[in-house]
Backbone as JSON, one array per atom type, in Angstrom:
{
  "sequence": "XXXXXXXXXXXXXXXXXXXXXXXXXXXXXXXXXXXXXXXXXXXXXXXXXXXXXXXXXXXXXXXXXXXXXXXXXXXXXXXXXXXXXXXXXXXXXXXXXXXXXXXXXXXXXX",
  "N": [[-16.58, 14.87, -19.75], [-14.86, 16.73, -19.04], [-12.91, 19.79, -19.48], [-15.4, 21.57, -19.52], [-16.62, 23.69, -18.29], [-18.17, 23.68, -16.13], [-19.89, 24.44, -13.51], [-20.71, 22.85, -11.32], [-22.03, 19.58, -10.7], [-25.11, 18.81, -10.97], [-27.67, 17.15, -11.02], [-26.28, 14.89, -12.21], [-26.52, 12.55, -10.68], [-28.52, 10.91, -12.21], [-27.01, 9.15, -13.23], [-26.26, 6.49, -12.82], [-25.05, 4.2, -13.2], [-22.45, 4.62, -13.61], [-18.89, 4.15, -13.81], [-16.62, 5.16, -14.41], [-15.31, 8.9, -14.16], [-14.62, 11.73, -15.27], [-14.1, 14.82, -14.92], [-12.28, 16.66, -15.2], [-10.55, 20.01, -15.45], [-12.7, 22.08, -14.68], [-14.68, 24.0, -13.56], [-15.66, 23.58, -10.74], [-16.33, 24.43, -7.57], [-16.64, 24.01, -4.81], [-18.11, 21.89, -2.07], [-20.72, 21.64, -2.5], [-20.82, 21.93, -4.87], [-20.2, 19.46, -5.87], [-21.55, 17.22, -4.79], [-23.72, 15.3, -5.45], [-22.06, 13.82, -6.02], [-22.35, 11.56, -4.25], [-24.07, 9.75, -4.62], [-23.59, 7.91, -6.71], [-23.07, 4.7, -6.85], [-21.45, 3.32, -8.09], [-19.19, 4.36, -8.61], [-15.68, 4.38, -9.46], [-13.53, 5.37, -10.59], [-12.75, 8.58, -10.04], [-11.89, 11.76, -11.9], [-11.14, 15.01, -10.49], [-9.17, 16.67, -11.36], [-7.65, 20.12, -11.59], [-9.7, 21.91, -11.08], [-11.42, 23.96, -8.84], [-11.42, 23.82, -6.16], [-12.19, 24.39, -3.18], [-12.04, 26.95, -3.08], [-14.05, 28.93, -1.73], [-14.04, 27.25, 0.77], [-11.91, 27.52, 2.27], [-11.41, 28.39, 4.6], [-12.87, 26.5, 6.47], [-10.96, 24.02, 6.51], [-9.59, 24.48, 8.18], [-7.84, 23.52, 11.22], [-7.22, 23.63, 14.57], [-5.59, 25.79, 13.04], [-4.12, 25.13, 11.47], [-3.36, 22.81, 8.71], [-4.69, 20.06, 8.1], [-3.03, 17.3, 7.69], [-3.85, 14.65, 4.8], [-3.74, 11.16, 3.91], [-3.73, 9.03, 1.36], [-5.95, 6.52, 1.86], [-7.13, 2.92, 2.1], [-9.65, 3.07, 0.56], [-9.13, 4.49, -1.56], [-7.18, 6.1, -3.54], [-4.93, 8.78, -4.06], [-2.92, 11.02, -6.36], [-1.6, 12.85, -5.7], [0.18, 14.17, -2.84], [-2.09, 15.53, -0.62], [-3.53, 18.41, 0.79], [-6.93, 18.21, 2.42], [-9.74, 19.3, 2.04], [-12.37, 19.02, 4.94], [-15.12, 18.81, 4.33], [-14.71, 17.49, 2.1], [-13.66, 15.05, 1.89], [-15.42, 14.01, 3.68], [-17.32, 13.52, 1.86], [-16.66, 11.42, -0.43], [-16.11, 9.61, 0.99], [-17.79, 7.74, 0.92], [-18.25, 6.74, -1.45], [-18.59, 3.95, -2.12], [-16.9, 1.95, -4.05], [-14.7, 3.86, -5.08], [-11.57, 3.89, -6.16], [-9.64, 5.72, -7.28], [-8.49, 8.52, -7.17], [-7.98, 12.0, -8.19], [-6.92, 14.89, -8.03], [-5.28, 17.16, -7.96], [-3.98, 20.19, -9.04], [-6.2, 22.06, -7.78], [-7.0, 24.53, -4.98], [-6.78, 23.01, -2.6], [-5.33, 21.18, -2.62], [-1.8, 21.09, -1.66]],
  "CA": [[-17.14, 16.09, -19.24], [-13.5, 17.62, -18.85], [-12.91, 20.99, -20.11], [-16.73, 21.9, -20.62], [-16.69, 25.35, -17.89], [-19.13, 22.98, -15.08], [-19.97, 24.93, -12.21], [-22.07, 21.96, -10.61], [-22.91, 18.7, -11.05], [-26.43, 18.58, -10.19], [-28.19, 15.99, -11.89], [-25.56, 13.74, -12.48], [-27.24, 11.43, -10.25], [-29.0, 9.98, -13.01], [-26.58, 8.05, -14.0], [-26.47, 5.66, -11.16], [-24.09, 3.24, -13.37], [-21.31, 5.35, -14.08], [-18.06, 4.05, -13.05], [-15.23, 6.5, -14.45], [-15.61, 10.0, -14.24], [-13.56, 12.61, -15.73], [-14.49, 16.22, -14.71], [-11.07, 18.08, -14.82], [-10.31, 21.27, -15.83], [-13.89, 22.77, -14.66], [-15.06, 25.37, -12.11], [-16.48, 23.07, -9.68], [-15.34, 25.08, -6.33], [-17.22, 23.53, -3.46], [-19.19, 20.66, -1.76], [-21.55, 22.05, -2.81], [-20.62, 21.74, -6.31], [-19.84, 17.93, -6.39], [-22.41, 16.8, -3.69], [-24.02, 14.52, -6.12], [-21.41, 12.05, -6.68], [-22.21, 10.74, -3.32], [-24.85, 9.34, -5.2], [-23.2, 7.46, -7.53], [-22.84, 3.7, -5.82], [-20.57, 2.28, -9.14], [-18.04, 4.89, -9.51], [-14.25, 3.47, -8.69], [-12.29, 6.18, -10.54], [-12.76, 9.76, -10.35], [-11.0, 13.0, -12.05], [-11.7, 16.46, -10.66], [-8.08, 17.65, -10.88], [-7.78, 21.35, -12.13], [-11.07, 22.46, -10.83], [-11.5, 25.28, -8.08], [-11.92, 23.14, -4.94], [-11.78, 24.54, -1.68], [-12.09, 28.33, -3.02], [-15.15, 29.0, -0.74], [-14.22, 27.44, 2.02], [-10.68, 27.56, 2.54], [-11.11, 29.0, 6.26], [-13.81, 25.6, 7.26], [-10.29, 23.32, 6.72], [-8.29, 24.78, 9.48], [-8.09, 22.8, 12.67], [-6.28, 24.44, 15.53], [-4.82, 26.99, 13.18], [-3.03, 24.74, 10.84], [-4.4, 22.52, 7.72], [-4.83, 18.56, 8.32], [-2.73, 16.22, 6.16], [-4.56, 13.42, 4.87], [-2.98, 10.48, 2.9], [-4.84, 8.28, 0.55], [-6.25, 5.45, 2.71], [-8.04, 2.32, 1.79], [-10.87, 3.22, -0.62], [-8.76, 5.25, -2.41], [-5.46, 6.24, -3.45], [-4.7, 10.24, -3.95], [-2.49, 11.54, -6.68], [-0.79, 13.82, -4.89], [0.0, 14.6, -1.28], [-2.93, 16.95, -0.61], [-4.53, 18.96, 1.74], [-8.1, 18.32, 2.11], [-11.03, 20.4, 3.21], [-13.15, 18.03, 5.61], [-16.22, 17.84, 3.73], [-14.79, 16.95, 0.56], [-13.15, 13.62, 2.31], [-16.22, 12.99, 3.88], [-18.45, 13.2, 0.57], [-15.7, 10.9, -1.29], [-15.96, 8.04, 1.38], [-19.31, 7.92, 0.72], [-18.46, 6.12, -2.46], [-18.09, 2.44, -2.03], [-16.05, 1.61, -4.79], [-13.95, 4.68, -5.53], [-10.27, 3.13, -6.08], [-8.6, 6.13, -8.21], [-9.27, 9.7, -7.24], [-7.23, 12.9, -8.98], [-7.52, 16.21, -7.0], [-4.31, 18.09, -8.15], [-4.33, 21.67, -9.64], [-6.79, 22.14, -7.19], [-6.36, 25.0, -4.26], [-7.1, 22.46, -1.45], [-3.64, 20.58, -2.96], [-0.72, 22.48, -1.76]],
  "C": [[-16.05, 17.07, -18.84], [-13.67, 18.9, -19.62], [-14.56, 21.76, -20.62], [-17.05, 23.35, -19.49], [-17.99, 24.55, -16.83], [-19.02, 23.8, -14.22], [-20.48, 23.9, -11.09], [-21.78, 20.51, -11.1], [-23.91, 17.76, -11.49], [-26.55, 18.13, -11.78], [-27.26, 14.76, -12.22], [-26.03, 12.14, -11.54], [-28.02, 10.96, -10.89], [-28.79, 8.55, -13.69], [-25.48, 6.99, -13.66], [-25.05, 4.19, -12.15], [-22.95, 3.33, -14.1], [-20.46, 4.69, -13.17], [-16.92, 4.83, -13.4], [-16.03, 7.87, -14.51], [-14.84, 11.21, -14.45], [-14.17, 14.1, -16.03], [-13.45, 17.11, -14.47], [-11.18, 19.06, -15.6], [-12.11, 21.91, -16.37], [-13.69, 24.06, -14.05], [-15.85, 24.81, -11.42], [-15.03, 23.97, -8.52], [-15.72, 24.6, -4.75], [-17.97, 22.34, -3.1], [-20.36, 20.7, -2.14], [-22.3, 21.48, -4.39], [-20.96, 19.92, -6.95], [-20.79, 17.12, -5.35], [-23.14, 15.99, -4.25], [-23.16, 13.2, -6.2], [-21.61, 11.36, -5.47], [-23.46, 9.62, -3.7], [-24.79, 7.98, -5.89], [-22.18, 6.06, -6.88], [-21.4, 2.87, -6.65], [-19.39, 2.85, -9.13], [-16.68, 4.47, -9.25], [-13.28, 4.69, -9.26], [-13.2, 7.81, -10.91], [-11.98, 11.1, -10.58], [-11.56, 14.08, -12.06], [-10.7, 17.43, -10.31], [-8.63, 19.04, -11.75], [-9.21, 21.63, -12.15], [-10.36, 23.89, -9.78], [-12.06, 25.06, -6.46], [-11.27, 23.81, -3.92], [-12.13, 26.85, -2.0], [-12.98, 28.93, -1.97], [-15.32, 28.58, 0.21], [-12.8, 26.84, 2.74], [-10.52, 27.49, 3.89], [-11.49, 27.32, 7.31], [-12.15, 24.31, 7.04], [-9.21, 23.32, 7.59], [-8.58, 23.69, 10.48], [-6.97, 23.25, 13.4], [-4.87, 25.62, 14.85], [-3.84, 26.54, 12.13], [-4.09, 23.42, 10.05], [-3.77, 20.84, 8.42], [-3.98, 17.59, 7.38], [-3.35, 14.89, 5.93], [-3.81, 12.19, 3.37], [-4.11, 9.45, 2.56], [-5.05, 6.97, 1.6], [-7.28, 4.46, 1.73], [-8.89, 2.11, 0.72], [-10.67, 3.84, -1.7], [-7.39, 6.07, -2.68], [-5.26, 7.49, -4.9], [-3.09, 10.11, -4.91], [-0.88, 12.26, -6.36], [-0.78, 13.85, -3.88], [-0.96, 15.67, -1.14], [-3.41, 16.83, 0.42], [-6.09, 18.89, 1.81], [-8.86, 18.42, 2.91], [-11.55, 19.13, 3.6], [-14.61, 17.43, 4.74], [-16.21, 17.2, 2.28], [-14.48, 15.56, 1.05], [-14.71, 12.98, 2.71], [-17.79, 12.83, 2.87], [-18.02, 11.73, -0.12], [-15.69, 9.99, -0.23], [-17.39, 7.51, 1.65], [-19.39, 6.94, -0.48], [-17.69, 4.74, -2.18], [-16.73, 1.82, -2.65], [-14.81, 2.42, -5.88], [-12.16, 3.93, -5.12], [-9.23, 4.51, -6.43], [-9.0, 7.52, -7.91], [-7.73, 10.74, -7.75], [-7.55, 13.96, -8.47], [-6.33, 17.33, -7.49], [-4.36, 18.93, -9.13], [-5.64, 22.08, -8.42], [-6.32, 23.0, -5.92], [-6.19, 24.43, -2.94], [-5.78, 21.59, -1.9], [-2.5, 21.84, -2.87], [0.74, 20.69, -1.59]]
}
């Protein structure tokens, strides 16, 4: 589903026994966008580098004025050193068996 111009998701919860997922180089830009995969109880690796994450809510990842660093923990092990908006972390630990996640090109990766 890479390169296909995705704004969304929605519906992908159908397909409840997906375990890779390869959605880079879209236009998903928000929680909004990807709010489905919390859905998705099988998935272990997911790619949504070179998307448009965080465009819309750049401001909601501040905390006292300065951005949060978060390092891959546990359930899942991050790419890159990245910055990440709050509700994308807490969509993404939502998934049981996510091992492999890919977030870079992304404006929430600095």
């Amino acid at each position: 589903m890479s390169m296909n111009l995705l704004v969304s998701l929605q519906g992908i919860v159908f397909l409840q026994n997906l375990t890779n997922l390869d959605v880079s180089h879209n236009s998903l830009s928000s929680t909004r966008d990807i709010a489905e995969l919390e859905l998705l109880p099988n998935l272990t690796v997911l790619d949504m580098s070179s998307n448009r994450l965080d465009e819309e809510v750049a401001t909601e990842c501040m905390e006292g004025g300065r951005r949060r660093k978060v390092h891959g923990r546990g359930r899942f092990a991050m790419h890159a050193a990245a910055y990440i908006e709050q509700d994308v972390i807490a969509l993404l630990v939502k998934l049981p068996l996510l091992a492999v996640l890919a977030l870079r090109g992304n404006p929430l990766c600095k």
